[in-house]
N, C-alpha and C positions, 0 to 999 in steps of 0.2 A: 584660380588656375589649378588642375589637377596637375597629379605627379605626373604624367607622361606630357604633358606640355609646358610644364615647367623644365622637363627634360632638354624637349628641342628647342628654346627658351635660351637656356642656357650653352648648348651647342652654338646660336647663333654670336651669345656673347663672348663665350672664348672659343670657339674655336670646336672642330669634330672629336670625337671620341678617341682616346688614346689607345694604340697598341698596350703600354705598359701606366702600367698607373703610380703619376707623378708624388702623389700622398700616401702616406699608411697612419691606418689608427693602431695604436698599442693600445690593448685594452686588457687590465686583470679580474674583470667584471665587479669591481670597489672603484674603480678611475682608469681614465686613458687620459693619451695624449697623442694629438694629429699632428705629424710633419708634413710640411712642401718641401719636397727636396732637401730632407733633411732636415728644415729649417725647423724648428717647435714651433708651431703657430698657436694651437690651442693646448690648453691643462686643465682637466677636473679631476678633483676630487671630491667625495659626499663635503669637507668642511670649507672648503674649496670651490662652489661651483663656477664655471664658466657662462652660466645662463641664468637670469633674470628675468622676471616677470613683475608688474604693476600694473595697481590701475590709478586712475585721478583725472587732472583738469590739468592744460595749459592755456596759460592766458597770454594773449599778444595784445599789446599798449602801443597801437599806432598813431603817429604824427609827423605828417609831411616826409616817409619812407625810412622815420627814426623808430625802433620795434624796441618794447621791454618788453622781455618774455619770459615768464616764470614757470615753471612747473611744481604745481599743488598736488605732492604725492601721497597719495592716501594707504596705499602699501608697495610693499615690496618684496617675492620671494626668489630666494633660488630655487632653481631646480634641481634637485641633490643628486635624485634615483637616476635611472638612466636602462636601456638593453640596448643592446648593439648588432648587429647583422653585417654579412659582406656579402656583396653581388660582385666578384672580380673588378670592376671598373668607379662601384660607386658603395660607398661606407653607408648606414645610415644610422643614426643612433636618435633613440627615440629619447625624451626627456619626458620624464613620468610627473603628473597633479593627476591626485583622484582617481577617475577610472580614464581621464584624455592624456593627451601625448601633443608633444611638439615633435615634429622631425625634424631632423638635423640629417640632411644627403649633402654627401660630399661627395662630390665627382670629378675625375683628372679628364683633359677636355685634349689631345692634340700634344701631350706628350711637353705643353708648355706653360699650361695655367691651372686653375682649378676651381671648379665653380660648386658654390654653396646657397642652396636653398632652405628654406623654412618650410614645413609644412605643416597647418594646424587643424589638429583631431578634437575640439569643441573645447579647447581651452580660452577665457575670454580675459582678454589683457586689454590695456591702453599701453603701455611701454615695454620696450623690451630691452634690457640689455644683455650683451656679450661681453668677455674681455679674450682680449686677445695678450699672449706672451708676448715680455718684455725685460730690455735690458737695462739695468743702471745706463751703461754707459753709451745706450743707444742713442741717435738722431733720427726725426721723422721730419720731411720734406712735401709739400704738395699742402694741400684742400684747398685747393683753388690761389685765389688772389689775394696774398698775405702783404699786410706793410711793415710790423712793425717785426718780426720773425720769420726769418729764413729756416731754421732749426723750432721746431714747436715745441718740443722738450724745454727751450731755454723760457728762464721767468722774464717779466714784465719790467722787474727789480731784483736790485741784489737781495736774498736775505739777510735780514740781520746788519747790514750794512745801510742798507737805501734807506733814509727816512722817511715817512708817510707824511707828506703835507696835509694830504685831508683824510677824514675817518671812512677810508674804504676797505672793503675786505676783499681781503689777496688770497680767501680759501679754493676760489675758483679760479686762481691761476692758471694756465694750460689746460682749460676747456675751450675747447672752438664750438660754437654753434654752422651748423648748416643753416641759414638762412639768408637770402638775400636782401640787401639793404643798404641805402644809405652807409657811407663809412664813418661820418660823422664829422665835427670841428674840433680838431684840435687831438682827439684818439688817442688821450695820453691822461693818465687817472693822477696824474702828479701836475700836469699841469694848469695853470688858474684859469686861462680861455676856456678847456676842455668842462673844467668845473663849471660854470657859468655857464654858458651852453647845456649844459645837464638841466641844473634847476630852471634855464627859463621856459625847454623845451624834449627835453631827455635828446638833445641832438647834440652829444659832446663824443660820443660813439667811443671805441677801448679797443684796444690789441687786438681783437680777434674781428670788430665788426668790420666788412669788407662786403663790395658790390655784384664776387664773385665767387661764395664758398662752393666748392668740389668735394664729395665723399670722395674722395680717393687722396692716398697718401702713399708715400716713396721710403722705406726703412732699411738704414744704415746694414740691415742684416739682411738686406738684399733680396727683397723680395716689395711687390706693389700690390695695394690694396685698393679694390674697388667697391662702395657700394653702389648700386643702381638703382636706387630711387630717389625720386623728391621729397621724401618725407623730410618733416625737422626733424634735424639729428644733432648731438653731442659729442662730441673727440675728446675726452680727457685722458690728455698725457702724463699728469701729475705724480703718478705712481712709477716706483723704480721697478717693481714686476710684472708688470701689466698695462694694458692700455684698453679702457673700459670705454666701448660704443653703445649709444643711448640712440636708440630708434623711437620715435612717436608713431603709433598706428602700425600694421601690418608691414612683415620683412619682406623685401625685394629679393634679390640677390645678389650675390658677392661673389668676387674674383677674388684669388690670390694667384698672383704671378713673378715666379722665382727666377733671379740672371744674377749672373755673374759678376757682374760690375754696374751701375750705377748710369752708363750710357747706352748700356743695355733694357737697361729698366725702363730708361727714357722711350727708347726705339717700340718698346711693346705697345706701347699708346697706339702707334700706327698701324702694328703688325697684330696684334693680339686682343684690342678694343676697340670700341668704334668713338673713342672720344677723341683724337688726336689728330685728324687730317684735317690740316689747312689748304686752301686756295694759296698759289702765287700771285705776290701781290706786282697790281700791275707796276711796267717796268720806268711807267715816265715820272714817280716817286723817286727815285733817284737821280732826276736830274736837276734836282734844286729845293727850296724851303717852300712851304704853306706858310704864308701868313694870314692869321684871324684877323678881320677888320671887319669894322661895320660903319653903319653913317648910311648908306646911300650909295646910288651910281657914281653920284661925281667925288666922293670921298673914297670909295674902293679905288678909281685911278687916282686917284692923288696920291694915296699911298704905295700902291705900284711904282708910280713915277718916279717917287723919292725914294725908295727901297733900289731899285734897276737903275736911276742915277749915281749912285752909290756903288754902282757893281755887285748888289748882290743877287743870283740867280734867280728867279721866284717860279716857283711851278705850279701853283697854286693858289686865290684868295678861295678864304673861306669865310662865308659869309654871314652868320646864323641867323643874322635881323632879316631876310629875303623876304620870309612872309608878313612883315610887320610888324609895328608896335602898337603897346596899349598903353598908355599913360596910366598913372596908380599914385597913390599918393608917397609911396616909396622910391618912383620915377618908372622909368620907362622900361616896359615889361615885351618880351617878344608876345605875338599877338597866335599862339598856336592854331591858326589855322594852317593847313600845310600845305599852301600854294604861292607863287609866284605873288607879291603885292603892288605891280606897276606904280602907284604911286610913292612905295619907299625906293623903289627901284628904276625908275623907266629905262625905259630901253634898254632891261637886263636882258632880254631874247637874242638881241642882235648885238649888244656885248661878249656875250658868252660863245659865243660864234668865232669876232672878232680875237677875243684874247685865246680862243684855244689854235688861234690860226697861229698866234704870236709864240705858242708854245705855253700857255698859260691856262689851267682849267679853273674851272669857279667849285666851289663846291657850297654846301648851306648844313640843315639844320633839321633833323624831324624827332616826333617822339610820339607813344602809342596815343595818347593822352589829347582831346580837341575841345578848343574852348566853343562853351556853348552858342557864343554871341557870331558865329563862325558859321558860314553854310556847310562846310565838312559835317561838325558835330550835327545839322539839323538832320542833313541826310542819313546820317548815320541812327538816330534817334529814330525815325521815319519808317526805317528798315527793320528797326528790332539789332541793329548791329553792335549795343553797347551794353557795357555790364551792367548787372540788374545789385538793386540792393536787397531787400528781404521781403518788401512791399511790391516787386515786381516793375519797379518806375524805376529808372537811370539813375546810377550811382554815380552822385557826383561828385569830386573831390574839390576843395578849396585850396589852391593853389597864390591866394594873397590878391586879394580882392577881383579875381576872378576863377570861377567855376568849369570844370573838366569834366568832361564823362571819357571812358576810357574803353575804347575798343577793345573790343570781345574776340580777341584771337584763336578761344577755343572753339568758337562759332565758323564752320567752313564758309560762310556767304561771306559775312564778316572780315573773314581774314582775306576771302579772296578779294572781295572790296576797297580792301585798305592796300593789299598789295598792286593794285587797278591805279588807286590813285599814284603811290609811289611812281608807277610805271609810268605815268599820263602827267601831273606834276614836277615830278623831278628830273626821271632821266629821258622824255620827251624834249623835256626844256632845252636838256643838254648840258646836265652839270655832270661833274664826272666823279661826284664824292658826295658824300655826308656822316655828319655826325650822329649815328640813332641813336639817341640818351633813354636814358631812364630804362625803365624797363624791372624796378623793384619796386614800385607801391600800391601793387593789387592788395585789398584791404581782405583780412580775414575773412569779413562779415559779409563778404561779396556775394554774388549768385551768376556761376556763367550758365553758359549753354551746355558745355559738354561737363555729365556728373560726372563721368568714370571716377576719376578722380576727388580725392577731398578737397576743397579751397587751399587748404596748407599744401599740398601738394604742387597742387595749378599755380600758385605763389610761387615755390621755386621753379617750377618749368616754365612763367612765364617769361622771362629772359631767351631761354630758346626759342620757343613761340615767335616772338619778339624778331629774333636774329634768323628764323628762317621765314620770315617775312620778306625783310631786305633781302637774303641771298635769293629767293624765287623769284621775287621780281629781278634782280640784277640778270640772274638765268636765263629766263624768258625774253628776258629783249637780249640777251645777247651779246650783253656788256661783260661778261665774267673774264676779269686778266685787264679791262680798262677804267671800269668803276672799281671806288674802294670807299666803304664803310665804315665805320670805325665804332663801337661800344664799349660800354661801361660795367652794365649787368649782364653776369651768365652763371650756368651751371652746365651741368655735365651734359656735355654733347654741343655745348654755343660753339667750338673753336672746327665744328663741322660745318657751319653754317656762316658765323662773321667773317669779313673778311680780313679782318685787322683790330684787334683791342686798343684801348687807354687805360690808363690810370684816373680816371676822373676829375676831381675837386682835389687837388693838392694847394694847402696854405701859402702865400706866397714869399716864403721865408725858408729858414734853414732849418726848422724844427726835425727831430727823429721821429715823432708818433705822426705827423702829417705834412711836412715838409717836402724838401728837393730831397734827402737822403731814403724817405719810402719810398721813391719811384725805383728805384735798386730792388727793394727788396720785392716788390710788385713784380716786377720783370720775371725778376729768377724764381720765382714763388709757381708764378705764371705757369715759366718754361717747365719746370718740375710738377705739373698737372697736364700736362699735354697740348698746353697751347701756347706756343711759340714764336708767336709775331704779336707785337707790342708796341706802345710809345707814349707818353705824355704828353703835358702843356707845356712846353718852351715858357718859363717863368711862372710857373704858378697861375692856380684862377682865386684863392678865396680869400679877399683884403679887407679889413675894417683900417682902413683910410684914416679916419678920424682919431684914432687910437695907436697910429702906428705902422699898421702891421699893414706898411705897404710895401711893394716891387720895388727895388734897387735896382740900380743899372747890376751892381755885382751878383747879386741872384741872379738875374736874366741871364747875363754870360756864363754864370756858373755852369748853368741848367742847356745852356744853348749848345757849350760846349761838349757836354757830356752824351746830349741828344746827336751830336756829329758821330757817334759809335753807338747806333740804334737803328732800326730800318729805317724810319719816318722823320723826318724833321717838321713839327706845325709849332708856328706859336699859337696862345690866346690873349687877348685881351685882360682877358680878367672880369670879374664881376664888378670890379668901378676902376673903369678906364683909367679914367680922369688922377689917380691917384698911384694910377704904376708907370712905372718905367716900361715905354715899349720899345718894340724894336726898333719903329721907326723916330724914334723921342731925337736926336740930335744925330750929326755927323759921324762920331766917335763910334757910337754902337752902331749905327749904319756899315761902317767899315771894319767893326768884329765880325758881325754878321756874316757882311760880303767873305774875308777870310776862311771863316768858318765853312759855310756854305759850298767854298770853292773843297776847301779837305775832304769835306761829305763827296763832293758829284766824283774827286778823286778816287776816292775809295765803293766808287759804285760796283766795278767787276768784282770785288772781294765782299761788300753787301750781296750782291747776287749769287755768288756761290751759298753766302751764310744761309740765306733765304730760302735757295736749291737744298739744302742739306736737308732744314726743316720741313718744307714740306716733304720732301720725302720719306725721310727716314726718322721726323717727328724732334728732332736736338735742336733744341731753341736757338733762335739766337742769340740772345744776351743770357749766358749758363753761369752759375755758379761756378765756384772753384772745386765747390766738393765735387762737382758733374765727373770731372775730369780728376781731380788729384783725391780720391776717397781715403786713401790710405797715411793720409801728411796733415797731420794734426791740426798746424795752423792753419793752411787753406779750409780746413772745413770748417774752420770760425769765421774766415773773414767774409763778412757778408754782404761787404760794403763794398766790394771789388767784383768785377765781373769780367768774364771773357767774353770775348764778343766772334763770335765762331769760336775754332779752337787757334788762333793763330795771335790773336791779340789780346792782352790782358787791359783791362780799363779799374783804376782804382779813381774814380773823381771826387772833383772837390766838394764834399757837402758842407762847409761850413765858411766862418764869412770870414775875413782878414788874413789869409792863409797865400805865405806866400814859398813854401816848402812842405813836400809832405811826407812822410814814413808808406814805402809800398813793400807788400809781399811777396815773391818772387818764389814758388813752388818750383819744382825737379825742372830744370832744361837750361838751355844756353837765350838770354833772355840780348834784347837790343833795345834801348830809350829811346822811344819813337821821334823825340826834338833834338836830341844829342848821337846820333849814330857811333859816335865815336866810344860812348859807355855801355861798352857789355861785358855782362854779367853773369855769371851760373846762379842757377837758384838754391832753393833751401835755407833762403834768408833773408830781412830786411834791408832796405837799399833807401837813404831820404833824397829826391832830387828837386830839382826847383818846379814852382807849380805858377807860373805868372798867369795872370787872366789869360785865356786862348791858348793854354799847353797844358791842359791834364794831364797827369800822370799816367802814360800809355806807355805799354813795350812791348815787344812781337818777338818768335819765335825766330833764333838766327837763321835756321833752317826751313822757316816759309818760302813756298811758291811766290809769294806776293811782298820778297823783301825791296825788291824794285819800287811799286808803290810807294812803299812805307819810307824810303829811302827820299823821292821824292816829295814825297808829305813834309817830310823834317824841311827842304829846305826853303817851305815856304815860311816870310819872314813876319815876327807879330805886329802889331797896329802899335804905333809910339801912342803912351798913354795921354791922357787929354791934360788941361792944367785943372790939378788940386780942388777939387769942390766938396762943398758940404753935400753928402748924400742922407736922403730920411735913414731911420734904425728899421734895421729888418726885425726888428722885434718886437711882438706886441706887450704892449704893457698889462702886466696880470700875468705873462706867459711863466714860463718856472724858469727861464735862465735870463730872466730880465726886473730884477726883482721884486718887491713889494708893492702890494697896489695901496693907492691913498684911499683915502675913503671918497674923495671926489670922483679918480677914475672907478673905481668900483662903482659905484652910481653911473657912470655913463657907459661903461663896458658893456653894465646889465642892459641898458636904454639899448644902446649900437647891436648889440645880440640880440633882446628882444627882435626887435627891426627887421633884424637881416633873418632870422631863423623863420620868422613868422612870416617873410616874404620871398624864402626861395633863394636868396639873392637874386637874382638878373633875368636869368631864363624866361 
């Protein structure tokens, strides 16, 4: 890309040219330093430099979308020297090797952002780094879909405090990799699942690995950072002066964009970058629960029947088994072809008719990925439509004892192909949803159609790819506003195209590194990258049964409950049924549900407004406290609280036995959304009772929507059922359940083996 098109390039991405220019370099020709609005972004000095260059090898160690990636760096220099120029509107400072140059143009874009390109004069690197100024006592927010860190400056562990159970090294604390992937089991380096999982398959995943990293991040000094490419990249925040970005392969370009506040920063997404604009999700989502079931036609009503006898509203089955199963010696595996299966289903055609007359839609299940024994995949094959491996034959992936080839999305026939079928398969059918998974295991060593790009690259943009698959087709027929989507995998620019995210594979338990408590921080991690509409699995999906670490009724409500102040209500199943607590399991939970459910369809005119905000003006729905209270120390730590618009505070229960809880109450006149009678001012903690079906919720006295909430409180809870023994929500091996025997350890490994090496379920 030359300099003059990188020019309008960059115009496109933030924005036209500015009357006055939003940046200055200070430069004494020994060092400068570049402000945004003041703000110090960049500092060099010769001993000092701001820029880096290397060369070397990165190696990725793929396994069923679990990545170990190392970087073999064989050198490393600064760039010391420097000259500098001014063309009124754009800086550019060359960085001096030898007789070539790097440029550094910095440009103010519209009076509100500023955009930064690279330009290389025969210098030849594999890595590049920058740092960027930084403060002790800064916070940075964003790079996509965080579980275990809402704050990325914060450690994994106390130092000096937290003991190390196993011999891991914590030198790369507060690095985030940019890569898409798998999150992993258990995502927690202290705990013994996590551990075990590692050595049987490097699938035990850590703080930072997530299904959705974002080059972009949100700092406490007020200002948003954007990179714009899919290269692998590094974020190390670890340093109190700085914050050193790690680019693999050739620089894209960059944004900074400076506001005033924190809600403003959010709003630029919409206004200032093309990453942020959602679709309204359709509106018949608010009038009751998704329930995951599978089995069959006559097992999907069965369950309807006894869910709706029950009273509780349903708006939804969701069905994932539609296309079939394959039997495995692991058990029963869905059958990826992505059509309609009459014989696990009959007469879903005229079902699906029937219950959407009843008010009830169906929804299923797709992923880019088609098993070979499958007419899709032949056709596909046939065509030249699937990815090639280095031999030029179909790359096939082994998915547990059957084989994948994986649609070629870079390929236009291909993509138009697959989006044909979506169109003619699903929403011909008449379903009015699905789940499109996956969308992280294109393999390094791959070979698509289109080069432009490196593979590492097409790697993370395949999630978009991916996601503007579905939304084309949804377009094209015409569905957009009544079909809704839902994924896993994205990167920068998926929340232009999805129409709805998840959280994935959350453990079905109370754990911090993969439990019910990361779906919080998912959310708002989420809405602080620019994309704003969310939801999880109502109870968890990933159980080892055998060991424990199954579904409670008390998780499921935990998690059900907390999902009634979120856009979407679905449960799942889980990846072994048979050993969780579902929704439809007895009367008791049938009747939390119903409850539940009815407070949800409640609160639909005030989800709709949330939803209206979002898309328009980009402000999630489920926001941090820092979104709003930046300035008040304790809200910017609690991370486990969220607002839901700005009108309701939600602190829910992540943990198990809990029947009172400590909440925090930031600057205003607060009301207990079950007690109307207790309000409060803020600027303090407040403990109120937490019974199963009353989270800890409280709303603004001064809401529009105190009427609602008013009525909400005086709906009354479900008398609890008589006294039973429930399984341990804990798996044994985990780090707050403690010591494994030498027998369970023998079978942990066996159960892990098993499940790791088979996907579980899908």
């Amino acid at each position: 890309m030359n300099g003059m098109e990188v020019v309008v390039y960059l115009m496109l991405l933030t924005g036209c040219l500015a009357a006055s220019k939003l940046h200055q370099v200070i430069d004494n020709g020994h060092s400068f330093n570049v402000t945004v609005n003041d703000i110090l972004i960049f500092q060099h000095t010769y001993d000092n430099p701001m820029l880096y260059i290397g060369m070397g090898r990165t190696h990725f160690l793929e396994f069923r979308g679990n990545f170990r990636i190392d970087n073999d760096i064989d050198r490393r220099v600064g760039l010391r020297n420097y000259t500098y120029q001014n063309f009124n509107w754009t800086d550019e400072i060359d960085f001096l090797m030898d007789d070539h140059q790097l440029r550094f143009r910095i440009t103010t874009y519209n009076e509100k952002s500023v955009g930064i390109n690279i330009i290389n004069d025969g210098i030849e690197y594999d890595y590049l780094w920058f740092r960027v100024v930084a403060e002790a006592s800064e916070q940075v927010y964003g790079l996509g879909e965080q579980f275990s860190h809402l704050n990325l400056r914060e450690f994994s562990y106390t130092p000096g405090k937290d003991p190390e159970l196993f011999s891991v090294s914590r030198s790369r604390d507060r690095i985030y990799p940019i890569w898409t992937r798998e999150q992993g089991v258990g995502r927690d380096k202290h705990d013994q699942v996590t551990f075990f999982a590692d050595k049987m398959s490097g699938a035990g995943g850590d703080y930072h690995t997530t299904y959705f990293p974002q080059a972009t991040f949100i700092s406490s000094r007020k200002y948003l950072f954007h990179y714009d490419g899919y290269n692998y990249a590094e974020f190390d925040f670890s340093h109190n002066q700085y914050h050193e970005v790690f680019i693999k392969g050739d620089f894209s370009n960059l944004a900074i964009i400076p506001r005033n506040n924190m809600v403003d920063l959010v709003k630029s997404f919409v206004t200032d970058t093309p990453l942020g604009k959602m679709a309204p999700l359709p509106s018949w989502l608010r009038d009751g629960i998704i329930l995951g079931v599978q089995g069959g036609t006559d097992i999907m009503l069965k369950r309807l029947k006894t869910a709706q006898d029950q009273g509780v509203a349903v708006n939804g089955l969701w069905i994932q088994d539609w296309a079939g199963i394959k039997n495995t010696t692991f058990g029963q595996r869905l059958f990826w072809n992505w059509k309609w299966n009459p014989k696990r289903y009959p007469g879903l055609d005229q079902k699906i008719k029937d219950l959407k007359a009843q008010g009830v839609k169906v929804l299923a299940y797709i992923n880019p990925n088609l098993n070979i024994e499958g007419d899709l995949y032949k056709t596909a094959s046939s065509q030249g439509f699937v990815v090639k491996n280095r031999t030029g034959n179909p790359y096939l992936l082994d998915f547990g004892e059957f084989l994948c080839g994986i649609v070629d999305l870079t390929n236009p026939a291909a993509f138009n192909w697959y989006k044909g079928q979506i169109k003619t398969n699903m929403i011909d059918l008449g379903l009015s949803g699905w789940m499109a998974d996956f969308g992280e295991y294109l393999p390094v060593d791959a070979v698509v159609f289109d080069k432009t790009l490196s593979i590492e690259m097409v790697h993370n943009q395949w999630p978009v790819l991916w996601a503007s698959c579905n939304r084309q087709a949804v377009e094209e027929s015409g569905k957009l506003g009544e079909i809704v989507f839902w994924m896993r995998a994205g990167a920068a620019r998926t929340s232009n195209y999805t129409t709805l995210m998840w959280a994935g594979d959350q453990n079905v338990d109370f754990s911090y590194g993969d439990g019910l408590p990361s779906t919080i921080i998912a959310a708002t991690s989420m809405g602080l990258s620019g994309t704003g509409l969310t939801h999880f699995d109502i109870g968890g999906y990933t159980t080892f049964g055998s060991l424990g670490l199954r579904r409670t009724a008390e998780l499921l409500l935990r998690s059900a409950e907390m999902a009634v102040f979120t856009p979407v209500m679905r449960t799942h199943e889980g990846n072994q049924p048979d050993f969780n607590v579902q929704a439809y399991s007895n009367q008791y939970i049938l009747l939390q549900f119903a409850r539940l459910v009815k407070i949800y369809r409640m609160l639909g005119n005030y989800t709709n407004s949330v939803i209206q905000t979002c898309v328009r003006d980009g402000i999630p729905a489920q926001r941090p406290l820092v979104l709003h209270y930046q300035n008040d120390p304790v809200a910017v730590n609690a991370k486990y609280q969220y607002m839901y618009g700005s009108d309701l505070l939600i602190a829910p229960v992540i943990q198990a036995n809990v029947t009172s809880q400590k909440v925090y109450l930031p600057q205003g006149e607060w009301v207990f959304l079950w007690n109307t009678s207790t309000q409060t001012a803020g600027n303090k903690y407040i403990t109120v009772p937490a019974p199963i079906g009353q989270p800890p919720v409280f709303y603004q006295k001064t809401s529009p929507y105190s009427a609602t909430f008013n009525a909400v409180s005086k709906i009354p809870l479900v008398p609890p059922p008589p006294t039973t023994n429930q399984p341990s929500t804990k798996a044994p091996g985990s780090s707050n359940s403690g010591v494994l025997t030498a027998t369970n350890s023998v079978l942990l490994l066996l159960t892990l083996y098993t499940q790791l090496m088979y996907n579980f379920s899908i």
